[in-house]
C-alpha positions in Angstrom: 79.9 63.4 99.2 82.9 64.2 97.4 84.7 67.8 97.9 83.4 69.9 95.2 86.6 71.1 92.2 85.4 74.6 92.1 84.0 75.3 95.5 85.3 77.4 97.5 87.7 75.8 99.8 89.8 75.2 96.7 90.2 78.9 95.9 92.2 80.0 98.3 95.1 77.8 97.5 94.6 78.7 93.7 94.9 82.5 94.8 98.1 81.6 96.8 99.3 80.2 93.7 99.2 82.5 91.2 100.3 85.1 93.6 103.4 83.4 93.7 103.6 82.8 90.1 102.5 86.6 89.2 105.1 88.0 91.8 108.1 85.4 90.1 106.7 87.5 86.6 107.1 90.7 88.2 110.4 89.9 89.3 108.9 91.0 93.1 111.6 89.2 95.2 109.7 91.2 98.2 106.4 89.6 97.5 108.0 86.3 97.3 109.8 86.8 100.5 106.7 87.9 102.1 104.0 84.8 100.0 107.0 81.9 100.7 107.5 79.8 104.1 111.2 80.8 105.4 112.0 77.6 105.0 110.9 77.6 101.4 113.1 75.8 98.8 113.1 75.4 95.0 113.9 72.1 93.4 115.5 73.1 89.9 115.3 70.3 87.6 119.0 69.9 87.4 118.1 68.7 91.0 119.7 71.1 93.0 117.8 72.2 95.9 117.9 75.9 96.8 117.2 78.0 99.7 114.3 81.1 99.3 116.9 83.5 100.3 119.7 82.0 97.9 116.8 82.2 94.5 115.6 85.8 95.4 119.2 87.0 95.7 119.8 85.5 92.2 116.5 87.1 90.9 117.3 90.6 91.9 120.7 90.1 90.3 118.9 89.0 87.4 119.8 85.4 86.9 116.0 84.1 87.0 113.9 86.5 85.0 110.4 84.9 84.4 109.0 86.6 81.2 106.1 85.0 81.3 104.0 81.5 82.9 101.4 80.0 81.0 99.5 77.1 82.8 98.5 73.9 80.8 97.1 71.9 83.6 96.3 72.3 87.0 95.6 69.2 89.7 95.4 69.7 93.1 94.9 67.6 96.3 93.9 69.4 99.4 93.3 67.6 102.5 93.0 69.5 105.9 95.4 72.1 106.3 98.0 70.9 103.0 97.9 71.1 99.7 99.9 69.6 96.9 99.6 71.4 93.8 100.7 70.4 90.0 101.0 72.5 87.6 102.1 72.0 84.0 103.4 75.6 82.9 104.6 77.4 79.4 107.7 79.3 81.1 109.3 82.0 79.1 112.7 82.5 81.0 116.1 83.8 81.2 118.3 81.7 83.4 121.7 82.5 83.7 121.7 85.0 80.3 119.9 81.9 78.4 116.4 83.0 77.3 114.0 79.7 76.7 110.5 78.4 76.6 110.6 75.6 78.8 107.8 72.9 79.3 108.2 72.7 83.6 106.0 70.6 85.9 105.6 72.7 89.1 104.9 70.2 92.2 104.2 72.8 95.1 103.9 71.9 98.9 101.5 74.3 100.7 100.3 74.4 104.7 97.6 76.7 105.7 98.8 78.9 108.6 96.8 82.3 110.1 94.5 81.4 107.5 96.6 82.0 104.5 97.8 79.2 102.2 102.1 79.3 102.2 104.5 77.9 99.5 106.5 75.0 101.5 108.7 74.2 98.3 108.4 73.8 94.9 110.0 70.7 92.4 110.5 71.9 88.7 111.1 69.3 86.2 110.4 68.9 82.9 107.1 67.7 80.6 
C-alpha cells in the first residue's frame, strides 16, 4: 500500500520545515544555528553556495531580512531516514538593502538524526 500524504510520518519533516522557515522570518540566527546540520549550506540562485555560519553572519548584520514566506506548493519525497522537500514560496525580502517579492523554488535536503528531522542544504532558484 502506498505511504499515506497526510499521515503521520510525513509531519515531522513538515514541522522541521516551517521551523526553519518561521525562524529565517524572525530573523532567529540562533534557532537556525541550532534547526540546521553544521554542515548546512544555501544555494542562492545566483549559484553561489554558502556556508550556515557565513548566511547567519550576514543575517544578523542584516543583509537577509525575510519579511515574510508564503508557500504555493509543497512536494515532498521521504524515504527511510531522508527527505527532499520542494517548496514553491512568495518571499518578501531584503537582500543586500534591495526589498523584493521574489517567486523562489526551495529544494531542501533533510536526514533524520536523534529523531529530529535536520536541514542538510537548501537550493533557491527561481519560478
Amino acid at each position: 500500500m502506498p505511504p499515506n500524504p497526510t499521515g503521520t510520518g510525513r509531519e515531522p519533516v513538515f514541522q522541521a520545515h516551517h521551523a526553519y522557515l518561521n525562524a529565517m522570518v524572525e530573523g532567529d540566527t540562533q534557532a537556525l544555528d541550532e534547526l540546521l546540520d553544521d554542515g548546512f549550506t544555501l544555494t542562492h540562485m545566483t549559484g553561489y553556495v554558502q556556508p550556515k555560519a557565513a548566511w547567519l553572519a550576514e543575517m544578523r548584520a542584516g543583509q537577509f531580512v525575510y519579511h515574510s514566506i508564503d508557500e504555493v506548493d509543497t512536494t515532498l519525497c521521504l524515504d527511510g531516514g531522508t527527505a527532499h522537500l520542494t517548496v514553491r514560496t512568495m518571499t518578501d525580502a531584503t537582500v543586500y538593502e534591495s526589498r523584493a517579492d521574489w517567486r523562489l523554488l526551495l529544494t531542501t535536503d533533510y536526514a533524520r538524526r536523534g529523531g529530529a528531522w535536520i536541514p542538510l542544504r537548501t537550493v533557491a532558484t527561481t519560478w
